[in-house]
Each structure stands twice: as C-alpha cells, then as structure tokens.
LUMBA-996615 format. One record per residue (C-alpha): x, y, z; residue number from 0. Coordinates in Angstrom, 1 decimal, padded with zeros to 4 digits. Example, Ala and Ser with C-alpha at 12.3 -4.5 7.8 and 13.67 -1.06 7.14 Angstrom:
2
{x=012.3	y=-004.5	z=007.8	pos=0}
{x=013.7	y=-001.1	z=007.1	pos=1}
//
This chain:
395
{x=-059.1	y=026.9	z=076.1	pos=0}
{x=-059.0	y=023.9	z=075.0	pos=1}
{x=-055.6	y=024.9	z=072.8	pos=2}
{x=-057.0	y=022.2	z=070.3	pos=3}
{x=-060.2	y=021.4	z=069.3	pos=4}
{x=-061.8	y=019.4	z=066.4	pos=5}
{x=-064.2	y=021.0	z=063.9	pos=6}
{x=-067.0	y=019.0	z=065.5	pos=7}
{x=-066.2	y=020.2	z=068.6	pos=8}
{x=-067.3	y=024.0	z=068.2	pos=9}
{x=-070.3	y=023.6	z=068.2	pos=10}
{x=-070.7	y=022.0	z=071.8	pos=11}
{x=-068.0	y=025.1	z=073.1	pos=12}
{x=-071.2	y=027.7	z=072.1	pos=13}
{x=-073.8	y=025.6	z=073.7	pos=14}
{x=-071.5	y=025.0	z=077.2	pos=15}
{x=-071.3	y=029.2	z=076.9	pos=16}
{x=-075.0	y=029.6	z=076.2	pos=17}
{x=-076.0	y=027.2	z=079.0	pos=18}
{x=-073.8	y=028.8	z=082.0	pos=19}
{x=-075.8	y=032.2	z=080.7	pos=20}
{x=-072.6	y=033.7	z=078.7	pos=21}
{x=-072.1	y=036.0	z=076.4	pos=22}
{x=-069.9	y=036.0	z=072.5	pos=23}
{x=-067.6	y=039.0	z=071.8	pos=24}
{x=-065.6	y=040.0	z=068.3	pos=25}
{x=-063.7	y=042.7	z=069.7	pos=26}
{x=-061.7	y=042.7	z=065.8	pos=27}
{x=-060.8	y=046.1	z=064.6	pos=28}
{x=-063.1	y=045.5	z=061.3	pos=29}
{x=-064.7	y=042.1	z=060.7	pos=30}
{x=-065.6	y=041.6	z=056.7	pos=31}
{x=-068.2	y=039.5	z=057.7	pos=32}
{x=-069.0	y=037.6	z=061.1	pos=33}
{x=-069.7	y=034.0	z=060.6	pos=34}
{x=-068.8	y=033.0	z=063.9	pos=35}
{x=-071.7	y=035.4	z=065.5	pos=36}
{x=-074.3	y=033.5	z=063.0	pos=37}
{x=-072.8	y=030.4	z=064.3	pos=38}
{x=-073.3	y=032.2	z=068.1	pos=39}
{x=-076.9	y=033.4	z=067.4	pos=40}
{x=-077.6	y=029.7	z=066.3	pos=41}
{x=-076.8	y=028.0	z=069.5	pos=42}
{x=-078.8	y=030.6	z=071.4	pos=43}
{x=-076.0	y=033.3	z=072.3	pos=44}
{x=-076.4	y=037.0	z=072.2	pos=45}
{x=-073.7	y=039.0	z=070.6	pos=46}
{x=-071.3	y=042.3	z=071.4	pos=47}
{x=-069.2	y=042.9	z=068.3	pos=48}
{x=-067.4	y=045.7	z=066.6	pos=49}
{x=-068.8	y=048.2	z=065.2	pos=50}
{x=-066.8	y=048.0	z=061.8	pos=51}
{x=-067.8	y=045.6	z=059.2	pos=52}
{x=-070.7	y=043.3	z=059.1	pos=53}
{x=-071.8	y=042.8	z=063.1	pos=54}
{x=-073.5	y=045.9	z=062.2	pos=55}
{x=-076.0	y=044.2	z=059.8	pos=56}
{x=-076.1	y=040.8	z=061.6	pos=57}
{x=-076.8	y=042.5	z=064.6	pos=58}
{x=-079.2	y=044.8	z=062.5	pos=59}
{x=-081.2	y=042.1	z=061.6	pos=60}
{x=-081.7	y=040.1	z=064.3	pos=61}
{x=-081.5	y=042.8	z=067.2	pos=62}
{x=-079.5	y=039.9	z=069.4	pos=63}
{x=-076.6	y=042.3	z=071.1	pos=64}
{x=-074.6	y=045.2	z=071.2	pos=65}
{x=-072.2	y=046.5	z=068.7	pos=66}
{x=-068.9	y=047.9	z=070.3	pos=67}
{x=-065.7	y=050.4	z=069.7	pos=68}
{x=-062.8	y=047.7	z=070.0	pos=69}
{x=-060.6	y=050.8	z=070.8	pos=70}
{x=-062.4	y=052.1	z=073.5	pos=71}
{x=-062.3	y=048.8	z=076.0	pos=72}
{x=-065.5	y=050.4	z=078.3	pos=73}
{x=-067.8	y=050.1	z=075.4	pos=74}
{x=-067.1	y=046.3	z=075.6	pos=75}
{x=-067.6	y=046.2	z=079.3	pos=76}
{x=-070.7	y=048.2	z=079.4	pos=77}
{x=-072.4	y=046.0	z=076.5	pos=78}
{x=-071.0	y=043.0	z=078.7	pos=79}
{x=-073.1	y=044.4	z=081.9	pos=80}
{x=-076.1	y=045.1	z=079.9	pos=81}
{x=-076.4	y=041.7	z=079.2	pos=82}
{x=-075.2	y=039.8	z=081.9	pos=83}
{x=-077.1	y=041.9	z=084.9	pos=84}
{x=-080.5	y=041.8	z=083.1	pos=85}
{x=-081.6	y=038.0	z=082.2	pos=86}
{x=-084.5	y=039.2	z=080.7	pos=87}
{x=-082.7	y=041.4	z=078.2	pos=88}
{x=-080.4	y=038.5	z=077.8	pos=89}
{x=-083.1	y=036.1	z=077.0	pos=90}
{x=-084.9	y=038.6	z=074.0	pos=91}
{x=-081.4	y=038.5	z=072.8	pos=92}
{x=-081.2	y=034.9	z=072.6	pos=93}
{x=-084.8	y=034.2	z=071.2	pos=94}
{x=-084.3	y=037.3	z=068.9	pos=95}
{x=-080.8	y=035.7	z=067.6	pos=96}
{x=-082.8	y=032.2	z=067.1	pos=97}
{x=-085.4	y=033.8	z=065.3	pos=98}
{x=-083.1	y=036.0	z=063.1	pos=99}
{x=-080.9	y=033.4	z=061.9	pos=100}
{x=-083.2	y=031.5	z=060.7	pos=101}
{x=-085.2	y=034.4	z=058.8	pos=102}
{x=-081.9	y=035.8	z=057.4	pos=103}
{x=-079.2	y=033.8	z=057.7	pos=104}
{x=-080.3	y=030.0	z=056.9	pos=105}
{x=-080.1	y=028.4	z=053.4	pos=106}
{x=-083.5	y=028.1	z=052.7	pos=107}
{x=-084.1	y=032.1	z=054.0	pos=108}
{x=-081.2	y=032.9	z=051.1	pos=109}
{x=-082.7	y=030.2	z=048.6	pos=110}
{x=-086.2	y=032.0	z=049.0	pos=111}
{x=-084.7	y=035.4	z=048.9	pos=112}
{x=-082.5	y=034.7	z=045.5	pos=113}
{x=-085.4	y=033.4	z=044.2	pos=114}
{x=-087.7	y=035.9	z=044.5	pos=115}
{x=-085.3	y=038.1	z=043.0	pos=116}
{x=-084.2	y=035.9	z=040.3	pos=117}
{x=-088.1	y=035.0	z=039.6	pos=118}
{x=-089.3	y=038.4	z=037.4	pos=119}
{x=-085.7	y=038.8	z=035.8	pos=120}
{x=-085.9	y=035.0	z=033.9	pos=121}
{x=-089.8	y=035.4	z=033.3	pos=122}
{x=-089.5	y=038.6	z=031.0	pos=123}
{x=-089.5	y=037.5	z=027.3	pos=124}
{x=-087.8	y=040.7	z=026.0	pos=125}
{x=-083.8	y=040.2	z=024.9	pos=126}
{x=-081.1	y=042.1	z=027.1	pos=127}
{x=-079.0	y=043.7	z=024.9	pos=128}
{x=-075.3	y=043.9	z=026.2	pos=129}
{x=-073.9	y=047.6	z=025.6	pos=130}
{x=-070.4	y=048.2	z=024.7	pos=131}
{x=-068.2	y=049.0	z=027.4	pos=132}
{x=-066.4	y=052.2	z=027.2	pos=133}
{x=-063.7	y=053.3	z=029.1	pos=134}
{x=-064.2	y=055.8	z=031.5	pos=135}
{x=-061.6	y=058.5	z=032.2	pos=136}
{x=-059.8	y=059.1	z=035.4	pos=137}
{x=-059.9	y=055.8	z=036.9	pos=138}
{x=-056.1	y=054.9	z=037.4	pos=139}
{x=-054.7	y=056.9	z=040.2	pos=140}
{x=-051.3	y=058.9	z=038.8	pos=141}
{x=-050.1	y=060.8	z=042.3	pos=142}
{x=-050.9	y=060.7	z=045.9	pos=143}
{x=-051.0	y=062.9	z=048.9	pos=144}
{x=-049.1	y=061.4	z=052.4	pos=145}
{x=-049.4	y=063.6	z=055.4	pos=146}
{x=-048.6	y=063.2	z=059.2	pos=147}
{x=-051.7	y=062.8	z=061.5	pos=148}
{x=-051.5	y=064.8	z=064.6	pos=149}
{x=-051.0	y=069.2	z=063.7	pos=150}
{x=-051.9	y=068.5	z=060.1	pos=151}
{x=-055.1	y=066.7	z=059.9	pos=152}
{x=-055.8	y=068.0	z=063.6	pos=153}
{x=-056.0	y=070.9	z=064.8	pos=154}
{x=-058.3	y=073.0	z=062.3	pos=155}
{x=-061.9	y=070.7	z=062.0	pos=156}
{x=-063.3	y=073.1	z=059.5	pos=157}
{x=-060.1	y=073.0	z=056.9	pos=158}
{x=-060.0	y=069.3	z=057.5	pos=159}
{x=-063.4	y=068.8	z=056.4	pos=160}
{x=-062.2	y=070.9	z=053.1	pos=161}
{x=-059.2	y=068.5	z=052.6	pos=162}
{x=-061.4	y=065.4	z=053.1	pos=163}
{x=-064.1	y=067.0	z=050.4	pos=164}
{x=-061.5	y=067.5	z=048.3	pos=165}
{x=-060.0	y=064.1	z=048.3	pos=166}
{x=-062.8	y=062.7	z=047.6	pos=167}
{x=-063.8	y=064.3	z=044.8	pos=168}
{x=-060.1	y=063.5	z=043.0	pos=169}
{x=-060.3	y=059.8	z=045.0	pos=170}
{x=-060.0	y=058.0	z=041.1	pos=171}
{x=-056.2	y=060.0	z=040.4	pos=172}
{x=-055.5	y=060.7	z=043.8	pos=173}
{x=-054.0	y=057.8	z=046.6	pos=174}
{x=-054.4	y=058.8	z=049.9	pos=175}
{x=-051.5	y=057.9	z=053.1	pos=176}
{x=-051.3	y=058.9	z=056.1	pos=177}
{x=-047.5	y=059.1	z=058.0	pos=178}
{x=-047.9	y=058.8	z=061.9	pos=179}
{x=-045.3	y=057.9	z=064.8	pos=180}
{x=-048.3	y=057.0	z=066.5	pos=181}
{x=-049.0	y=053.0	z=067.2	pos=182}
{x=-052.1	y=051.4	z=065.2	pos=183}
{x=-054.1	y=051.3	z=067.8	pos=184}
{x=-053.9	y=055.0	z=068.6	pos=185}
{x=-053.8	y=055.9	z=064.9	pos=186}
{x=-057.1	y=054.7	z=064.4	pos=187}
{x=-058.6	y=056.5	z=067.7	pos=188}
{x=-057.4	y=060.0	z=067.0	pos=189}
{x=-058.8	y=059.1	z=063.2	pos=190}
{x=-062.3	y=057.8	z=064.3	pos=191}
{x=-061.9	y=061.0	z=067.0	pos=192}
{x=-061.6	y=063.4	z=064.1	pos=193}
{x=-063.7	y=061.8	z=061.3	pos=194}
{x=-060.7	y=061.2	z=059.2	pos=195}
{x=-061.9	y=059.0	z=056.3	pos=196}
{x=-059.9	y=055.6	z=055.9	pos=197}
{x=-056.7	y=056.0	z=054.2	pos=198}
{x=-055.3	y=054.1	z=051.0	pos=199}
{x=-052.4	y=052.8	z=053.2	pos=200}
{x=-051.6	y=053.9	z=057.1	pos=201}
{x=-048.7	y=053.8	z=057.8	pos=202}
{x=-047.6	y=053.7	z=062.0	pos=203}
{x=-044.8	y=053.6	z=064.5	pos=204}
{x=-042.7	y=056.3	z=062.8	pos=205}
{x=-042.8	y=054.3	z=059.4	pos=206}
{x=-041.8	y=051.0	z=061.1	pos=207}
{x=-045.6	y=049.4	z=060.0	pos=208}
{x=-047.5	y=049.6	z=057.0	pos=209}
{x=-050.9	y=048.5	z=056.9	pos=210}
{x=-053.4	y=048.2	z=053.5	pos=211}
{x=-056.9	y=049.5	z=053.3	pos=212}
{x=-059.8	y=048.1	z=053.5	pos=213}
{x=-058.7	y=045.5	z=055.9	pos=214}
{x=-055.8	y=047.2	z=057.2	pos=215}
{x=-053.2	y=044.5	z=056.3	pos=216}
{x=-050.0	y=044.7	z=057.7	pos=217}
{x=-047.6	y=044.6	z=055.0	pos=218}
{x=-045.3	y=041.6	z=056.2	pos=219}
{x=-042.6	y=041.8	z=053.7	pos=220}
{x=-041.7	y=045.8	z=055.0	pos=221}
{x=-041.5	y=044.2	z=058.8	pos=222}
{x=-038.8	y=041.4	z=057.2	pos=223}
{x=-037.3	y=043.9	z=055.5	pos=224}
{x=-036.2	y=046.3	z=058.9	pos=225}
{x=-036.0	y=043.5	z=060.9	pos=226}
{x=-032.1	y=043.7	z=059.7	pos=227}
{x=-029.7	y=043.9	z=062.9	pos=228}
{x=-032.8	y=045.1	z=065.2	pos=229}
{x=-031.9	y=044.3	z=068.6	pos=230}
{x=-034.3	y=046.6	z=070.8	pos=231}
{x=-032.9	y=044.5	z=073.9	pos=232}
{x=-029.7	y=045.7	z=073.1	pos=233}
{x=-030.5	y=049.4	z=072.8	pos=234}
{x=-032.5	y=050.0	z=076.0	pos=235}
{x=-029.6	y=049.2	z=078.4	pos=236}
{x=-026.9	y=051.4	z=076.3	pos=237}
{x=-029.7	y=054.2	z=076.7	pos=238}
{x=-030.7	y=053.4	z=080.2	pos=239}
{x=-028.6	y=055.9	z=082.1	pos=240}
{x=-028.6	y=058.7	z=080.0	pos=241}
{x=-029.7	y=061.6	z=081.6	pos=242}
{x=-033.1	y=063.3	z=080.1	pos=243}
{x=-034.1	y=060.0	z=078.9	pos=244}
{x=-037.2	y=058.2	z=080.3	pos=245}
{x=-039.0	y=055.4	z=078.4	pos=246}
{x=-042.2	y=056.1	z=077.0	pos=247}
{x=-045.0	y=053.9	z=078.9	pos=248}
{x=-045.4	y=050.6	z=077.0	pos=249}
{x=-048.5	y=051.6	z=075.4	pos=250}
{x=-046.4	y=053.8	z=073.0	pos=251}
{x=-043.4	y=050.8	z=072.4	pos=252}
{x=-044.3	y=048.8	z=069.7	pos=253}
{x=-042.3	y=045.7	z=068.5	pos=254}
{x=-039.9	y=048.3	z=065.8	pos=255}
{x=-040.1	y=051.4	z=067.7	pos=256}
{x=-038.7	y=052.4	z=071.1	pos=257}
{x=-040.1	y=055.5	z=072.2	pos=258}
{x=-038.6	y=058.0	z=075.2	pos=259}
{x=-039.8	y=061.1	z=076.4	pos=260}
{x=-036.5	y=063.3	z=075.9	pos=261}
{x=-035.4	y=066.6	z=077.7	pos=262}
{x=-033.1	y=068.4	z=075.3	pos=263}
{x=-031.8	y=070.8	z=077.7	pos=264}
{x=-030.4	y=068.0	z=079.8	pos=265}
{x=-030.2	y=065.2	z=077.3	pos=266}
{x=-027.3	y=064.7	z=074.8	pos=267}
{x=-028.5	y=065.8	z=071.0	pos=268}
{x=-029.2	y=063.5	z=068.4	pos=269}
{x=-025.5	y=063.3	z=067.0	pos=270}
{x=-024.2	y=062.5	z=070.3	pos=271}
{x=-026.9	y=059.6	z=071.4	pos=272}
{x=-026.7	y=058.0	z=067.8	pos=273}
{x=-022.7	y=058.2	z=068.2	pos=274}
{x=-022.7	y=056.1	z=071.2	pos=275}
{x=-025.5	y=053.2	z=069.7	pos=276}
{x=-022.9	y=053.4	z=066.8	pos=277}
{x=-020.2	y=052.5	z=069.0	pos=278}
{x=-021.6	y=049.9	z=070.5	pos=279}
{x=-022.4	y=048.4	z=067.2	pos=280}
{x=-026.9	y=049.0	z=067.2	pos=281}
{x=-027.9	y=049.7	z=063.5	pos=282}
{x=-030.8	y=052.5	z=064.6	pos=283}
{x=-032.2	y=055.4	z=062.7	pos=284}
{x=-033.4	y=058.1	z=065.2	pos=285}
{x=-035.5	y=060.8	z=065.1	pos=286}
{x=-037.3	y=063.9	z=066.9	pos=287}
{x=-040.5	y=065.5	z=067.2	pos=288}
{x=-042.6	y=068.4	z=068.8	pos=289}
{x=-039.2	y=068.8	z=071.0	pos=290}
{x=-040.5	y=065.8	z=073.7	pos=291}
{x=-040.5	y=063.0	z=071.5	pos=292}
{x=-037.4	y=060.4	z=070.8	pos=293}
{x=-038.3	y=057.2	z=068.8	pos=294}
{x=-035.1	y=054.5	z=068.2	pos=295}
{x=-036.4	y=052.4	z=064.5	pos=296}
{x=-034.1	y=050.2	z=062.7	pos=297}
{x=-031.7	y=051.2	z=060.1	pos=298}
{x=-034.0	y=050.3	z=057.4	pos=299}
{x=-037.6	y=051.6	z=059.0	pos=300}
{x=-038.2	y=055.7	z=058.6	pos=301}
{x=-041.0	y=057.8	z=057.2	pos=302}
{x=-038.5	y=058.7	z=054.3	pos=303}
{x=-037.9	y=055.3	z=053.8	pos=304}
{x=-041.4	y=053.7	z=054.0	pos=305}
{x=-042.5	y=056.3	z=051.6	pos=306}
{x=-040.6	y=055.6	z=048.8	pos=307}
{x=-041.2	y=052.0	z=049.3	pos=308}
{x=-045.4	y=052.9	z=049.1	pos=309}
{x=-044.6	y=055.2	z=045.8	pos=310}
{x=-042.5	y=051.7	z=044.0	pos=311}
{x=-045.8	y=049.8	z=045.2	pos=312}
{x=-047.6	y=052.3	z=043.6	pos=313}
{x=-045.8	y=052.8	z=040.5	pos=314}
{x=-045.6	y=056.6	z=041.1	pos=315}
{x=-042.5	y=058.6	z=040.5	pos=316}
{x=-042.3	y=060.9	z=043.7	pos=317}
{x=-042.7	y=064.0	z=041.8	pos=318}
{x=-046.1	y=063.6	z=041.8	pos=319}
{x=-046.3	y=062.1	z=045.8	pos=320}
{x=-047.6	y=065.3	z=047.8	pos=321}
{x=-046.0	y=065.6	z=051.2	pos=322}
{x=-046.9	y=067.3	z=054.2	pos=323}
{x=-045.3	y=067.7	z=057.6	pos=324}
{x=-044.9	y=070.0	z=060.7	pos=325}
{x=-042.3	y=068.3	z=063.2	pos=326}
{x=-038.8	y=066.6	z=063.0	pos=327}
{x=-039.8	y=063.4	z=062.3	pos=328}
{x=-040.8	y=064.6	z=059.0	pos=329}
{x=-038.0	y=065.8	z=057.6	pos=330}
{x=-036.5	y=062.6	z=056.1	pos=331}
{x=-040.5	y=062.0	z=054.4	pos=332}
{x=-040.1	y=065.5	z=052.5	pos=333}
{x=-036.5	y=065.7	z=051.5	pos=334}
{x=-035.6	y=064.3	z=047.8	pos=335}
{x=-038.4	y=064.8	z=044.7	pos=336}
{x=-041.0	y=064.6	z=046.2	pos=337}
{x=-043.6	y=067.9	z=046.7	pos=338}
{x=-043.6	y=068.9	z=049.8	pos=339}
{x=-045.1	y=071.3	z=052.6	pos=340}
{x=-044.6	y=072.4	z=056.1	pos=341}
{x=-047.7	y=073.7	z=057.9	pos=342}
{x=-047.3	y=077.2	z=059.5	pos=343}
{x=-048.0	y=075.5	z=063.1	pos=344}
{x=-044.4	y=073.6	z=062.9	pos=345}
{x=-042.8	y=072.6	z=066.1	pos=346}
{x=-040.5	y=075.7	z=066.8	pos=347}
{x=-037.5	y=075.3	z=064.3	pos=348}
{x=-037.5	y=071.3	z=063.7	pos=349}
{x=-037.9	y=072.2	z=059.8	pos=350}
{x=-036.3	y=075.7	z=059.7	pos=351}
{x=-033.1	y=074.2	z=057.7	pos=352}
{x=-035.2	y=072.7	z=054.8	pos=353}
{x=-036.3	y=076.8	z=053.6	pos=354}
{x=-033.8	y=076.9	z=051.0	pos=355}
{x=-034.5	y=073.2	z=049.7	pos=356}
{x=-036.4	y=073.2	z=046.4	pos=357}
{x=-039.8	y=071.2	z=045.7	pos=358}
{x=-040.7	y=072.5	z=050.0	pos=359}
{x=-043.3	y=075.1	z=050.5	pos=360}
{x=-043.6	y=076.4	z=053.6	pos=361}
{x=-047.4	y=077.6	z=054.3	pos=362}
{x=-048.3	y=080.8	z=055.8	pos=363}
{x=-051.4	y=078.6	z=057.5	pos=364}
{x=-051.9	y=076.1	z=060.1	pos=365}
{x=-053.0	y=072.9	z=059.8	pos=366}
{x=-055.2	y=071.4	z=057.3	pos=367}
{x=-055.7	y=074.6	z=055.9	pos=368}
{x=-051.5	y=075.0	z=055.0	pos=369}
{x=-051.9	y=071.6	z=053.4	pos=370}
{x=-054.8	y=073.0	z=051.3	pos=371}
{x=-052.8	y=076.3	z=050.6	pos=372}
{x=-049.6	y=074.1	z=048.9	pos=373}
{x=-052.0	y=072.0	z=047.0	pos=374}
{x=-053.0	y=075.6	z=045.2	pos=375}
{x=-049.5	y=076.7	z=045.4	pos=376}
{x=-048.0	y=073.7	z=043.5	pos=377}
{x=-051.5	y=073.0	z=041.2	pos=378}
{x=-051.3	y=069.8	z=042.6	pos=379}
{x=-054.8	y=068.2	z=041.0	pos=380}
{x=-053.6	y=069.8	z=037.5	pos=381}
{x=-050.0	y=070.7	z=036.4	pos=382}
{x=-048.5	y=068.5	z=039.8	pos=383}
{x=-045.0	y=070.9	z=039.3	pos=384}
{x=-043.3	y=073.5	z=041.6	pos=385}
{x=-044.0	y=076.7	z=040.1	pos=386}
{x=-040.3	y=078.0	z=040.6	pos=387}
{x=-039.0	y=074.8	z=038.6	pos=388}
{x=-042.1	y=075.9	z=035.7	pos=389}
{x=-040.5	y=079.6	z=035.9	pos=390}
{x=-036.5	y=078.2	z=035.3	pos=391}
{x=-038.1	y=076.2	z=032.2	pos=392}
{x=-039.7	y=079.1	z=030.7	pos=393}
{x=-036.5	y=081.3	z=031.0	pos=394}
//
C-alpha cells in the first residue's frame, strides 16, 4: 500500500510511519546488507530485523531496535511489543538511530573514515614491492559429500559436531549438500536448531527446489525444468478417496510437492497408487519415508535426479559425490556411481534391497557417526574408491 509509488515518494511513506509512532521490520531470511533500515533510521524509525546478514551491524552500531529469527514468527512479535508498549524505549531507539546514521552511515562519516585510513598508507615514502603470486594447493573442490537432514545430521550432537569439524577442515576439495523432503522454511529451522553450518547448496521438498549458498538462491532453471506436465490440481482429487491417505497440513505442501500422511496397512502400496495416477494420465514420481510419509513430485523432480543435476553443475563425476541416507526417499539419491551409505538407524527395511548393490555401505552406527564410519570405510578425503572395487583391481 500504495501498489505504486514514485522514488520520491519513499521517503514521505517512512516519515507518515514514524509520525503515527510505527515501527520498520525486515523479516528476510538473510539480508546482505540493509539499506532500507539506514533509510528507516534516517527518518526517525526504530528497527526489528533479521538476525542474518548486516541488521546485525547496523543495529550494532546504532543500538535503534531489535534483531529477530524470521523463522520463529514470536520473536518478531515480542520485538514489535517491546517497542510499541514502551514510548520511551521507542524514542532512545529513534534518537539512537538519528544519531548512528549519521556517525556511521552518512558520506561524510565514510569520507572521514577512508581517509583516515588511507592517510598513513600514501604518507610512507618506502616502495611496496608486489610479491609473486603462487598458487596455492587444494583450492578447487574435486568431490562432495550430500546427505539427508533429519536421522543423519540429527540424532547424535556429538558425532555431528565431528562431521562438521571435519568438513571444514577439507571445505577447499570438499562441496558440501544437504538432501531434505523437508520445505525451506523448515530446513533451515531444524539447521539453525542443530547448529548445522550452511551448506554449498540445500536442496528441499524431496529434491523439487534447489537453493545456492550464501544467499540461498533458488535455482529457477531446475523449477522450469520439473514443471513438465505438473498438474497438482489434477492429482489431489484422483487421490482424494483413497483410503489411508490424509493430506499433510499445508505447511508441509509446497508448490512441487504434495505431501500425505500414509497408513500402509490400509493404504494401497506404491505400485498400486502410482498405477492409477498413470492411468489417469499424471506424470508423478513418488516416494516413501520413515513408513508415514508419502510425497507426489513431478516426473522430472527426485533426490536422485536433483543430484546428478548438482554433480554436472559442479563438474564432478559421481564417483567422487559421497552419499548418505537412512529412509526410502533416499534410495533413488544412492543408486548408480555414486558412494554411498546407509546409517545403521534406517527406517525398518526401506533400504534392505540395496545390500547386495556395489559402491553402498551399510554402517554398523547411527547417525552422524555411520556417515563418519563410511567416510573411513571408503578413504573418502584420500583414495575416494570402494575398497571392494580396489581389491577386484589388484587380483
């Protein structure tokens, strides 16, 4: 409100906000930098912005509002409260935004700054010598690890804080993915949850979104690419009636996943409910997990799929693409060249019929600490080989 607006305009919109006693909010998921709460500050607004990206030195320096979980929707309101049911709180966070925008945030703050820095450096007399540049080893990344979210990087904190360690001491060779049927949203809460660093590339909704670190870009091109003969409108009814079915709450749904809780001793198996969306003509790729799950994805979208897609972005032939899984929805992910691993804490038998596949290890430990026991087993930071296929090449 208004829809349109002239450039000139904004300025008057945060004034009218600061003079009825308002509050701005950036509830983004990560905010590089945060213009728009310097252009806030300026017109005498305090602040309540997330907690990922620059609000957190904005509001650092100029101590004008709240910084917030944009995940967690009571932070918001509390901050909101705070400032709104105290005027004299909200006042010292207008006078301190003033005050700090023009101390750090003005040009002639950042003129006086640069030149203060820029001063000593020009008036030494002796000559910089420029070194020659050498190339330092073990900066291209030549494999990755990909790994579902919840019962492999949950489960076990003390392993996971092993894995993490060692990712980051191989993060120059090493990519780092994380598979999840999980939506975005609720990727990133179990993550923040468990102090799981931020991956290379996340990738959500059963395999149906990709998004890009450090931004976390969604990756338009894969979304064209499965949008081929998805018709979600069309599946729901032809699923409607069938008995152990019942439609996941729409805070699971996402726009290329349709997610149902299932009941297989009542429901029809997988064969049978993929038959009849056959019939009637719905290209769908389903799949299973933890026994409760059902999630309907276009043809095109699937963990399997989405990974090999990441490994030709990455220029990395998928014997050297790590894979780890415990449930169902995995299986496509860690069938073909790839390495691959099933944690000891697998959903019942959902993986059993991959033990006599080759390049699949299936850990004698749980969690994170099964994922770390097939990194050993296949020598995964060195050699990167199965060591039966190492064995056949010696004989």
């Amino acid at each position: 409100m208004p829809k349109q607006h002239q450039r000139d305009q904004v300025a008057e919109f945060y004034r009218i906000i600061a003079a009825s006693g308002g509050v701005f909010v950036n509830p983004a998921l990560t905010e590089p930098f945060g213009l728009t709460l310097i252009e806030a500050a300026a017109s005498g607004l305090p602040i309540v912005a997330t907690e990922d990206g620059g609000p957190r030195d904005i509001i650092g320096n100029c101590r004008n509002g709240f910084l917030i979980d944009p995940l967690e929707p009571e932070t918001i309101s509390d901050a909101l409260l705070k400032l709104l049911q105290d005027n004299k709180l909200w006042q010292q966070c207008v006078d301190r935004g003033l005050k700090g925008v023009r101390e750090f945030y003005s040009w002639d703050a950042h003129a006086e700054h640069y030149l203060s820095l820029v001063r000593p450096i020009a008036e030494r007399s002796e000559v910089l010598e420029r070194k020659p540049i050498r190339r330092r080893q073990g900066l291209y990344h030549d494999r990755a690890i990909v790994t579902d979210l919840d019962q492999n990087l949950t489960g076990d904190e003390a392993s996971l804080l092993q894995l993490m360690e060692l990712l980051r001491q191989h993060r120059n060779t090493t990519k780092f993915a994380i598979a999840t049927g999980r939506r975005f949203d609720s990727a990133l809460r179990v993550m923040r949850q468990f102090n799981i660093p931020e991956p290379d590339i996340l990738i959500t909704s059963g395999g149906s979104e990709i998004y890009y670190a450090p931004k976390y870009s969604l990756d338009i091109n894969w979304s064209k690419h499965i949008d081929y003969h998805w018709s979600p409108h069309k599946v729901k009814p032809i699923l409607a009636n069938l008995p152990g079915l019942k439609l996941q709450p729409k805070v699971e749904q996402s726009r290329f996943k349709i997610s149902y809780y299932i009941d297989p001793e009542i429901a029809p198996d997988i064969e049978e409910i993929n038959s009849l969306l056959h019939k009637e003509e719905q290209s769908v790729h389903l799949h299973m997990a933890f026994g409760q799950f059902l999630d309907v994805l276009p043809i095109r979208a699937s963990k399997g799929l989405v990974l090999r897609y990441v490994a030709d972005r990455w220029q990395l032939p998928l014997e050297r693409v790590f894979v780890a899984g415990g449930s169902g929805s995995d299986e496509h992910m860690m069938r073909g060249n790839t390495l691959a691993t099933v944690v000891a804490n697998r959903h019942h038998e959902e993986l059993s019929q991959l033990v006599d596949v080759e390049r699949i290890y299936f850990a004698t430990k749980p969690f994170a600490a099964g994922i770390l026991e097939a990194l050993e087993y296949y020598d995964f930071f060195d050699s990167c080989q199965d060591p039966n296929e190492m064995k056949q090449t010696h004989e």
